[in-house]
RODREN-306344 format. One record per residue (C-alpha): residue in one letter; z, y, x. Coordinates in nm, 4 decimals. Layout:
@residuo = A; pz = Z; py = Y; px = X .
...
END
This chain:
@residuo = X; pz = -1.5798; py = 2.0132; px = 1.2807 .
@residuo = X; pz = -1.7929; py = 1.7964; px = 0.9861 .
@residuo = X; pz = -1.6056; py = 1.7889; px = 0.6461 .
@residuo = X; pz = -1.5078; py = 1.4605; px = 0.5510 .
@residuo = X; pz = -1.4075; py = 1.3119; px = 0.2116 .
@residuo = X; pz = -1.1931; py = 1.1021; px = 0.0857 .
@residuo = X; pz = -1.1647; py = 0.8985; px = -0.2399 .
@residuo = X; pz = -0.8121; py = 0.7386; px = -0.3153 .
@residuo = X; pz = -0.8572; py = 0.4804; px = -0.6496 .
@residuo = X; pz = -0.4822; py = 0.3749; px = -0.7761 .
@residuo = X; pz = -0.3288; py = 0.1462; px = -1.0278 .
@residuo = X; pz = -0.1818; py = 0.5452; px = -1.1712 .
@residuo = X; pz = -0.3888; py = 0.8008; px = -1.0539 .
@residuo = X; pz = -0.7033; py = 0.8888; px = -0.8293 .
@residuo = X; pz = -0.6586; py = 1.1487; px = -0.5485 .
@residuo = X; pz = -0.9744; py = 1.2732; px = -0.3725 .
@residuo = X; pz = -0.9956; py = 1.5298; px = -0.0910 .
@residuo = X; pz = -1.1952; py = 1.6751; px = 0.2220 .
@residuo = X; pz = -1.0928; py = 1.7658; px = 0.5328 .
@residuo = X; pz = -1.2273; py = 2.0325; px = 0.8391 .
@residuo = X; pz = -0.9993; py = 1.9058; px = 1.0786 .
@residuo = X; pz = -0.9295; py = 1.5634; px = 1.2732 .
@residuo = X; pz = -0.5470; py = 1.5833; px = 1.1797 .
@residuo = X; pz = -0.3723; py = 1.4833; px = 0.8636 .
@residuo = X; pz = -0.4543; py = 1.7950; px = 0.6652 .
@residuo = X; pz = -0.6203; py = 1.7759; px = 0.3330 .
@residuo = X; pz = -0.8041; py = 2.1199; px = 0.3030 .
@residuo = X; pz = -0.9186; py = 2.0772; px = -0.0979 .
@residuo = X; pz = -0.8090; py = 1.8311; px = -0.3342 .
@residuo = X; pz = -0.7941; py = 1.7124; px = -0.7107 .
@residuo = X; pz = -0.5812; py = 1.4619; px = -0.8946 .
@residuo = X; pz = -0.7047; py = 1.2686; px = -1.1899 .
@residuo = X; pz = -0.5223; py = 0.9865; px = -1.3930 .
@residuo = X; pz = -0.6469; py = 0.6361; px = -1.3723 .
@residuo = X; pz = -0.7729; py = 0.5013; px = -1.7236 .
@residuo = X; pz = -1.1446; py = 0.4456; px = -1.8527 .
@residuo = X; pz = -1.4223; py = 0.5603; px = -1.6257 .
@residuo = X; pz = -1.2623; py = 0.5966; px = -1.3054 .
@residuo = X; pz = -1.5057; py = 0.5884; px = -1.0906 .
@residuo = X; pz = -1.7642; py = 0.8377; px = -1.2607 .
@residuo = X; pz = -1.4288; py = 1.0778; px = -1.3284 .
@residuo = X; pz = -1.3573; py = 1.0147; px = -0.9144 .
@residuo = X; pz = -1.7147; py = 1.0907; px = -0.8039 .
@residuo = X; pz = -1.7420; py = 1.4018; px = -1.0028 .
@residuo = X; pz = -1.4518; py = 1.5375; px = -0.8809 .
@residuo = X; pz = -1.5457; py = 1.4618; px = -0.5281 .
@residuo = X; pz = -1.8614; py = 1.6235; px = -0.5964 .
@residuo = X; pz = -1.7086; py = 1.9309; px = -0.7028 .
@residuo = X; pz = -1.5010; py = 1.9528; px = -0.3362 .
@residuo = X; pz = -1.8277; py = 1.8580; px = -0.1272 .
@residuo = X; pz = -2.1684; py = 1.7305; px = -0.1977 .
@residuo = X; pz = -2.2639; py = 1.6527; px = 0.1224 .
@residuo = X; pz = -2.0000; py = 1.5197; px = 0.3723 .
@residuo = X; pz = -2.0128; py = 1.4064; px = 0.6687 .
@residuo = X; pz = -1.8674; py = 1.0708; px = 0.5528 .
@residuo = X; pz = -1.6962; py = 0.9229; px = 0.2835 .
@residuo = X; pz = -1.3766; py = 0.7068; px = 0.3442 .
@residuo = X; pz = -1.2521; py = 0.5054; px = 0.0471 .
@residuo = X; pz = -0.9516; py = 0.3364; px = -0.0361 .
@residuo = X; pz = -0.8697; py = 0.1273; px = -0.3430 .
@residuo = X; pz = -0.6615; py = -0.1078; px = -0.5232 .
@residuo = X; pz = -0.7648; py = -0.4481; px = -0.4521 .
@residuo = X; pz = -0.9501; py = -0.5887; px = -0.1919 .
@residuo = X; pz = -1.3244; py = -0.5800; px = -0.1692 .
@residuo = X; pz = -1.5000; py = -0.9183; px = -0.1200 .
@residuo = X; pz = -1.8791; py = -1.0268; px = -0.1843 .
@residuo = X; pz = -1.9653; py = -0.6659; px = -0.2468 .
@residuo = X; pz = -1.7236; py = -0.6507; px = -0.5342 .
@residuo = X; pz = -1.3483; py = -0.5375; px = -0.6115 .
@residuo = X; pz = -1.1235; py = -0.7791; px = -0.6290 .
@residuo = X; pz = -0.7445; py = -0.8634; px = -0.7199 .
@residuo = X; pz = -0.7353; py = -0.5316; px = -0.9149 .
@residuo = X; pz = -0.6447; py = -0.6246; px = -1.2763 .
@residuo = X; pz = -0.4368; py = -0.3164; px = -1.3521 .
@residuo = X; pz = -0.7429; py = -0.0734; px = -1.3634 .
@residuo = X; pz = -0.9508; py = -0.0905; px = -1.6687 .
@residuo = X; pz = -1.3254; py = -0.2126; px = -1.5273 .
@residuo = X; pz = -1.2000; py = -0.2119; px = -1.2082 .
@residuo = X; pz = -1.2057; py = -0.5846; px = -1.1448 .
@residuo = X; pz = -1.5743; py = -0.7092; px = -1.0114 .
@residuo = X; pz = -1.6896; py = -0.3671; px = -0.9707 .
@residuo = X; pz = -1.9691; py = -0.3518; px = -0.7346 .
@residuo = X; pz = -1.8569; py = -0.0502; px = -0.5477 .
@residuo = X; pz = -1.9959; py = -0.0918; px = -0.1670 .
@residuo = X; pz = -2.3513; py = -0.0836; px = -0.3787 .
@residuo = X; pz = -2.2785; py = 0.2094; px = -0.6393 .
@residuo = X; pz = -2.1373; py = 0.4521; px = -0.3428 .
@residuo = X; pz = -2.4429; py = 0.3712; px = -0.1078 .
@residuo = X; pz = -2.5974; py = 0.4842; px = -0.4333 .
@residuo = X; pz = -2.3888; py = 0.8463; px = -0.4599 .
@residuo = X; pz = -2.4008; py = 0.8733; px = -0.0941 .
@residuo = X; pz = -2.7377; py = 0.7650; px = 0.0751 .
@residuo = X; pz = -2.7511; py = 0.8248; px = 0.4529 .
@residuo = X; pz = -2.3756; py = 0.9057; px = 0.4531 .
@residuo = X; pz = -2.1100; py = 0.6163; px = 0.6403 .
@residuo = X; pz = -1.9176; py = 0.5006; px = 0.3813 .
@residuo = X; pz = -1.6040; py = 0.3049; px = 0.4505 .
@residuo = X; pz = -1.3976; py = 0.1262; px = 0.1886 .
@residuo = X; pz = -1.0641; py = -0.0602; px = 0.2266 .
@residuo = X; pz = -0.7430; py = -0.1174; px = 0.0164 .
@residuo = X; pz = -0.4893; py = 0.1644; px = -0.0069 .
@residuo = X; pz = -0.2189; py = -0.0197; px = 0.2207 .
@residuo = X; pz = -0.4499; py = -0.1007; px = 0.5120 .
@residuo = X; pz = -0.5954; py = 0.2921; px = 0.4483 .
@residuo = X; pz = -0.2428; py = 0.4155; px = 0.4655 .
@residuo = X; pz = -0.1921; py = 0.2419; px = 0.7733 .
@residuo = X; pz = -0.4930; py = 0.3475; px = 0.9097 .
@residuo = X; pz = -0.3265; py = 0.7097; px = 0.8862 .
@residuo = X; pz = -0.0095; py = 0.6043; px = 1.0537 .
@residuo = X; pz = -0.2456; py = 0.4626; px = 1.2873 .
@residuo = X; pz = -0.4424; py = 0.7677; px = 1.3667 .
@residuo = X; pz = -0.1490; py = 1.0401; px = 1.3028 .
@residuo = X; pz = 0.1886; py = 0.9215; px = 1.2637 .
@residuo = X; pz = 0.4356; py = 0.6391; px = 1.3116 .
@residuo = X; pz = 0.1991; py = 0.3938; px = 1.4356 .
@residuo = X; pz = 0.0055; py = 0.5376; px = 1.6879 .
@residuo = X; pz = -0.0149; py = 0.3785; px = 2.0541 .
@residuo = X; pz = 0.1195; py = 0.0730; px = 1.8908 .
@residuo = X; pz = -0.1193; py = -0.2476; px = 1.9730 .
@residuo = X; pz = 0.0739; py = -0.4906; px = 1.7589 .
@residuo = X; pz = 0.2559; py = -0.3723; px = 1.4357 .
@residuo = X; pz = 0.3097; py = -0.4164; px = 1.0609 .
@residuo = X; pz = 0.2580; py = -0.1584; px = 0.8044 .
@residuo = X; pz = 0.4718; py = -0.2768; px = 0.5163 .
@residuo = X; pz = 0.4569; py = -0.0959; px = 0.1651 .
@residuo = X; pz = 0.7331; py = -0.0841; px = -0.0942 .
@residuo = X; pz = 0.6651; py = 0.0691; px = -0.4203 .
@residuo = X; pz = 0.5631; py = -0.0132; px = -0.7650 .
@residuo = X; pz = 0.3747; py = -0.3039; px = -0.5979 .
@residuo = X; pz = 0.4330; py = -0.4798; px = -0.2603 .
@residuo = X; pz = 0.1609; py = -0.5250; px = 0.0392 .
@residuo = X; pz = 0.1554; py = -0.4948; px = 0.3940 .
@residuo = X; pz = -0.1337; py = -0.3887; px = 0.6590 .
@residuo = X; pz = -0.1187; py = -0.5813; px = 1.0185 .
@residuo = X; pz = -0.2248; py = -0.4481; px = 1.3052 .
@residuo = X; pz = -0.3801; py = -0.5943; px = 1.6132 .
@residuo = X; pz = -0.4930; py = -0.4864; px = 1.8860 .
@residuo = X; pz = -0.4648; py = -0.1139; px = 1.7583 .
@residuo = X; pz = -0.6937; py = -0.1777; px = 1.4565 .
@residuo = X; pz = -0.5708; py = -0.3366; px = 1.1287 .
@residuo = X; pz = -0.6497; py = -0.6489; px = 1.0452 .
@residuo = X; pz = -0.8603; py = -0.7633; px = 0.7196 .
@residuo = X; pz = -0.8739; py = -1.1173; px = 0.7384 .
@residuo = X; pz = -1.1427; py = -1.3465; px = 0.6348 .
@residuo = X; pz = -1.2007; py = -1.2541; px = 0.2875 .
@residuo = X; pz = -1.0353; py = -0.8472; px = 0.3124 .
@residuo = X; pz = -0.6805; py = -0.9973; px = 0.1996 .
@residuo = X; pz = -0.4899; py = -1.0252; px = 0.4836 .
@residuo = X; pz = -0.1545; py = -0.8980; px = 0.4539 .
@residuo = X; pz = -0.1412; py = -0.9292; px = 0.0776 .
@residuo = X; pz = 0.2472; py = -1.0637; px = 0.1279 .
@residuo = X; pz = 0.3028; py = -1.0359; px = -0.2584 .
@residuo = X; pz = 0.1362; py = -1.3531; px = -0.3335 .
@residuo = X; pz = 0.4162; py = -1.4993; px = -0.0904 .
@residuo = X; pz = 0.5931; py = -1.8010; px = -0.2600 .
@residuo = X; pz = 0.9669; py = -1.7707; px = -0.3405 .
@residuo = X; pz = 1.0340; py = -2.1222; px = -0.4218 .
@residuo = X; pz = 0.8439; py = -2.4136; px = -0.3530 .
@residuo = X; pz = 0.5997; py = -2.5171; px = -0.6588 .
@residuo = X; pz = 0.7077; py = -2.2181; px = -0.8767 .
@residuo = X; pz = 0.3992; py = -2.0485; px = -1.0582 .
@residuo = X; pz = 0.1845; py = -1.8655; px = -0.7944 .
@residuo = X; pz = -0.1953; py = -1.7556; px = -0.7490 .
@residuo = X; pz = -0.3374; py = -2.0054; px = -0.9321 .
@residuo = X; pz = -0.1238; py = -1.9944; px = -1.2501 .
@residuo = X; pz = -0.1705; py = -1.5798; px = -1.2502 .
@residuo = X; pz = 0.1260; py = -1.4928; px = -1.1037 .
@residuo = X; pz = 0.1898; py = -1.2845; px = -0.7784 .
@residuo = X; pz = 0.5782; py = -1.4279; px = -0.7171 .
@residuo = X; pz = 0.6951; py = -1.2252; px = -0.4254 .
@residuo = X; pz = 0.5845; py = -0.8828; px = -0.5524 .
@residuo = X; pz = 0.7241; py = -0.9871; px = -0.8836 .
@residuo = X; pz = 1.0812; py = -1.0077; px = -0.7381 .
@residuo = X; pz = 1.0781; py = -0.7556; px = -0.4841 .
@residuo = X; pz = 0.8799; py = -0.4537; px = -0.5799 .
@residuo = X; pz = 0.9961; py = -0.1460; px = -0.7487 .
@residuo = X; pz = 0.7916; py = -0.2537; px = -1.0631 .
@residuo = X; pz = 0.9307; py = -0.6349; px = -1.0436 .
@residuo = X; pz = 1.2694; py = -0.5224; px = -0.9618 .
@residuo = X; pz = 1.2387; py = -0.2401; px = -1.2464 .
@residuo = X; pz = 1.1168; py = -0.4981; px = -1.4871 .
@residuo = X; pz = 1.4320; py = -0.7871; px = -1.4279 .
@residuo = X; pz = 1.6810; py = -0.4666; px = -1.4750 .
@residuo = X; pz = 1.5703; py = -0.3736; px = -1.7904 .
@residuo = X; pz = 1.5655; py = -0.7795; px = -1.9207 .
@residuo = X; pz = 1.9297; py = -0.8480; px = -1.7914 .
@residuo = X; pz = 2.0416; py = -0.4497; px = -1.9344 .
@residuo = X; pz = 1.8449; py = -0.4529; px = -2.2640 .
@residuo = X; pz = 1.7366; py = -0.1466; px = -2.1971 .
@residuo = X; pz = 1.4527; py = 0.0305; px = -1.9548 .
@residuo = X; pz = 1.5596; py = 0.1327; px = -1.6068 .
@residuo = X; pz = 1.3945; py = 0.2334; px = -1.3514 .
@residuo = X; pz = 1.4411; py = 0.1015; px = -0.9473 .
@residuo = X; pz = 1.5337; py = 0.4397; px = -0.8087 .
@residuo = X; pz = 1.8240; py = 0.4472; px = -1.0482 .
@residuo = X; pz = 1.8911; py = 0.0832; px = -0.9597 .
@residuo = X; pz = 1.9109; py = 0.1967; px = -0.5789 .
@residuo = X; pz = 2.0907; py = 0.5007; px = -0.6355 .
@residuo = X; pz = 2.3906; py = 0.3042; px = -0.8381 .
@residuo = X; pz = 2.3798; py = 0.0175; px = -0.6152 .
@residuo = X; pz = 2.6680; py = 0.0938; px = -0.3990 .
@residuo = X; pz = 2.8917; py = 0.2413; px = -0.7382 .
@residuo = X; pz = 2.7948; py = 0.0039; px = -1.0308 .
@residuo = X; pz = 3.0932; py = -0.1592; px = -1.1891 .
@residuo = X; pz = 2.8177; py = -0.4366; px = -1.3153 .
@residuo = X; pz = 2.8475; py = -0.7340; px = -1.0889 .
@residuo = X; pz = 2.5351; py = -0.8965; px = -1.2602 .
@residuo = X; pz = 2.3535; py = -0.5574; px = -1.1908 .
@residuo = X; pz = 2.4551; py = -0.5749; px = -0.8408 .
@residuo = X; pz = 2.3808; py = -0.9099; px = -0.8181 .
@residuo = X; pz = 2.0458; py = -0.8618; px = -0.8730 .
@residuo = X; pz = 1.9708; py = -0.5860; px = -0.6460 .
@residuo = X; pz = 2.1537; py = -0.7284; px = -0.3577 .
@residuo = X; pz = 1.9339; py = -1.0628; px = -0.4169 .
@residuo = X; pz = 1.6157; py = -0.8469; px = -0.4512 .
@residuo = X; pz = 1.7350; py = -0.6604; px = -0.0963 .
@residuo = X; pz = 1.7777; py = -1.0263; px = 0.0553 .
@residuo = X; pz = 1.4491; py = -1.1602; px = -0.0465 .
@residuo = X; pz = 1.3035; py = -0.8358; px = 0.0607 .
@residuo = X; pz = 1.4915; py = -0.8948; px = 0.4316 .
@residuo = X; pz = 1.4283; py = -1.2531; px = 0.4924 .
@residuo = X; pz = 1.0171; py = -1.2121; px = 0.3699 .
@residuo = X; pz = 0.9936; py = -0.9476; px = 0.5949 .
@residuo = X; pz = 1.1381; py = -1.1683; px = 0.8589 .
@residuo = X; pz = 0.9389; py = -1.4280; px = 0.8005 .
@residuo = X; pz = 0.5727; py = -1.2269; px = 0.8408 .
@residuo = X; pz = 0.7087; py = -1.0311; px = 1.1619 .
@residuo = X; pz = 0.8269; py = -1.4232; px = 1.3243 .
@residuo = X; pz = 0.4017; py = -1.4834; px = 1.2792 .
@residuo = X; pz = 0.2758; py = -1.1579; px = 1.3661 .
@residuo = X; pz = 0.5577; py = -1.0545; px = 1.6452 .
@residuo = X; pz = 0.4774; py = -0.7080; px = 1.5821 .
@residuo = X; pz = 0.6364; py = -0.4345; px = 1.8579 .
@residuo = X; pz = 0.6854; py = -0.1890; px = 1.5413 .
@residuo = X; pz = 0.7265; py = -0.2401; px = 1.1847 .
@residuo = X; pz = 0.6424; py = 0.1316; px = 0.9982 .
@residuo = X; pz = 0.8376; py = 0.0940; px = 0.5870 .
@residuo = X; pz = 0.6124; py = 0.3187; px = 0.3360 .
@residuo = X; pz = 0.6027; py = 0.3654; px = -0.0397 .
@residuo = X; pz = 0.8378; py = 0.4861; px = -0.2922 .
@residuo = X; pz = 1.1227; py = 0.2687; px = -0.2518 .
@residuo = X; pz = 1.1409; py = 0.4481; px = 0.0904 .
@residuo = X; pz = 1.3310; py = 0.6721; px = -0.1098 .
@residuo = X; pz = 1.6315; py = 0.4778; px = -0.0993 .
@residuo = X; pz = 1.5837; py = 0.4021; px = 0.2364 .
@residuo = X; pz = 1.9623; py = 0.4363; px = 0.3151 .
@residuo = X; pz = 2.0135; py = 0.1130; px = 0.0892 .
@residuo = X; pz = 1.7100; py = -0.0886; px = 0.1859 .
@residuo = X; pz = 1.7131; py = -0.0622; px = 0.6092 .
@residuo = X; pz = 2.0451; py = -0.1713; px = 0.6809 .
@residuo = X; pz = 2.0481; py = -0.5245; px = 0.5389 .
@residuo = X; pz = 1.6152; py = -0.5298; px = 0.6681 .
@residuo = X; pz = 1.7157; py = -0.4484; px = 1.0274 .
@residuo = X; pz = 1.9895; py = -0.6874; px = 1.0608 .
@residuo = X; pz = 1.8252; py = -0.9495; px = 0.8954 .
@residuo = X; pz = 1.5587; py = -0.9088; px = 1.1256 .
@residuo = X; pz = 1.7940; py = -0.9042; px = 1.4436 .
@residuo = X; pz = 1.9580; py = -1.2025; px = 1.2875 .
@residuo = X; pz = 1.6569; py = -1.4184; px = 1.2115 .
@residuo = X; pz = 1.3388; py = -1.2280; px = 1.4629 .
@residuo = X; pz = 1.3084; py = -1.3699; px = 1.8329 .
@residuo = X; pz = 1.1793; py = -1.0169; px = 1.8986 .
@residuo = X; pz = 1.2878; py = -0.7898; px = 1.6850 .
@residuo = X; pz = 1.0362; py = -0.4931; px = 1.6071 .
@residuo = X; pz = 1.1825; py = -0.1526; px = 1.6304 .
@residuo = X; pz = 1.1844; py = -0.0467; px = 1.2632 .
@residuo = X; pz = 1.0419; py = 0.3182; px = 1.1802 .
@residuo = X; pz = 0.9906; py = 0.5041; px = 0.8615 .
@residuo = X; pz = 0.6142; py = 0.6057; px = 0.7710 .
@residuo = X; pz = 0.5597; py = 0.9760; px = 0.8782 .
@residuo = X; pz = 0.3079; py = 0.9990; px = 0.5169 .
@residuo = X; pz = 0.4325; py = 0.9024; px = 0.2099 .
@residuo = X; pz = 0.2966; py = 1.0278; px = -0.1461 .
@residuo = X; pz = -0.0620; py = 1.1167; px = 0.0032 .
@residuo = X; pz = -0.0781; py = 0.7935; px = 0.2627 .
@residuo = X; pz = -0.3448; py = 0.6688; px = 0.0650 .
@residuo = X; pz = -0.5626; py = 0.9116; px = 0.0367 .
@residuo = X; pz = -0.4933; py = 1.0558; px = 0.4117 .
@residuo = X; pz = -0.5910; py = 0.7035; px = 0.4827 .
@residuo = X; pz = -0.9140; py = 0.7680; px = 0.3104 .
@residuo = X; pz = -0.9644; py = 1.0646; px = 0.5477 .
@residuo = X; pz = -0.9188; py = 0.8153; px = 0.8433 .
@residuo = X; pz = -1.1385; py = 0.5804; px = 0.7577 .
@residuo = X; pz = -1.3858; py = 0.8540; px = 0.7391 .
@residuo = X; pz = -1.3121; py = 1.0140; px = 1.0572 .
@residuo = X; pz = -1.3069; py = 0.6636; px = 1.1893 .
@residuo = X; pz = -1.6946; py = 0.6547; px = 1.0672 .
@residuo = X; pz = -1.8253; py = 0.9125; px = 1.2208 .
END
């Protein structure tokens, strides 16, 4: 079978690897730390697995729109890059398919794991930021302008600062980073959210616990909310606050029996560290 290659572009680090098979194997790889240059540092290092593969699946921060990246601050020259145009350029007469990390990770649950059969379903990511991928029809969804299911810019509370005024409100609550960051203002010091989760049940500080168990029921009832518009048959939880999964699920799943007229059934992601870039590897099998 063709080698395939995939490219995965984070707000940390870039992952790129190829793949023999049609499974969710990753025969070669590399690992590279996001910072200046990132995409001449991420083609090199592809070039050094394979040349010439059979096609090129990409998946990135952001969302692409009008040829160019998009809502990708956190990457130095990352924002307005024209990458459709500069990897037609590295790799003429190869497909090339590009599309943010979350919808590329569920593209691999899609293809390989916890999502596959399913015809309606949300992907829903919880780490150091906070997205989702929705899937219809048994192909995710981009939307109109490549940003659908970009639940962080949810509002919390009616006219607080949102989009427009540079803020992204739910993921600022919610996500490991956002949750991370209010810890460390209400402690003084720096903590991160998988200590947070870990302590949650023992901490003898009620503001502390406050907080968390606040985060948890924003979390619940914004997850509610999306699966009451998309009435998905399965919701599949990724990301790195999966971790603490034991703490997160129980008050997500009865706030969704509680407040969903059809309740999805609630799965964990079968890929977690490498979903992105095995999603990159989908979305190049998915080109050829």
């Amino acid at each position: 079978m063709s080698h395939v290659l995939g490219i995965d572009v984070g707000g940390t680090k870039i992952a790129v690897g190829v793949s023999g098979s049609d499974g969710p194997e990753i025969g070669a790889r590399a690992r590279l730390v996001t910072g200046p240059d990132t995409l001449a540092r991420a083609l090199a290092a592809a070039r050094d697995l394979d040349r010439a593969p059979a096609a090129v699946g990409f998946s990135t921060c952001g969302v692409i729109r009008d040829g160019r990246v998009r809502l990708s601050p956190n990457v130095p020259g990352w924002d307005g890059l024209e990458l459709p145009r500069l990897l037609a350029e590295e790799y003429p007469g190869i497909p090339v398919t590009i599309d943010n990390d979350v919808n590329a990770a569920a593209m691999a649950e899609l293809r390989w794991g916890a999502l596959r059969g399913v015809g309606t379903g949300l992907y829903l990511n919880l780490g150091t930021g906070l997205a989702a991928a929705l899937i219809v029809g048994g192909t995710v969804v981009s939307g109109a302008h490549g940003a659908a299911g970009e639940i962080g810019y949810l509002q919390v509370e009616p006219g607080a600062p949102a989009f427009a005024d540079g803020h992204v409100p739910l993921e600022e609550r919610v996500s490991g980073s956002g949750l991370a960051r209010r810890a460390s203002e209400l402690l003084g010091a720096p903590v991160s959210t998988a200590e947070l989760l870990a302590g949650y049940a023992t901490t003898a500080d009620p503001a502390v616990r406050e907080l968390v168990g606040e985060t948890l029921r924003l979390l619940a009832m914004s997850v509610a909310n999306v699966c009451v518009v998309l009435d998905p048959e399965v919701l599949v939880i990724g990301g790195g606050m999966m971790g603490a999964g034991e703490v997160i699920l129980p008050g997500l799943t009865a706030e969704l029996r509680r407040a969903v007229p059809f309740p999805p059934q609630v799965r964990a992601a079968r890929f977690t560290d490498d979903a992105p870039l095995l999603g990159a590897l989908a979305l190049a099998r998915s080109a050829l």
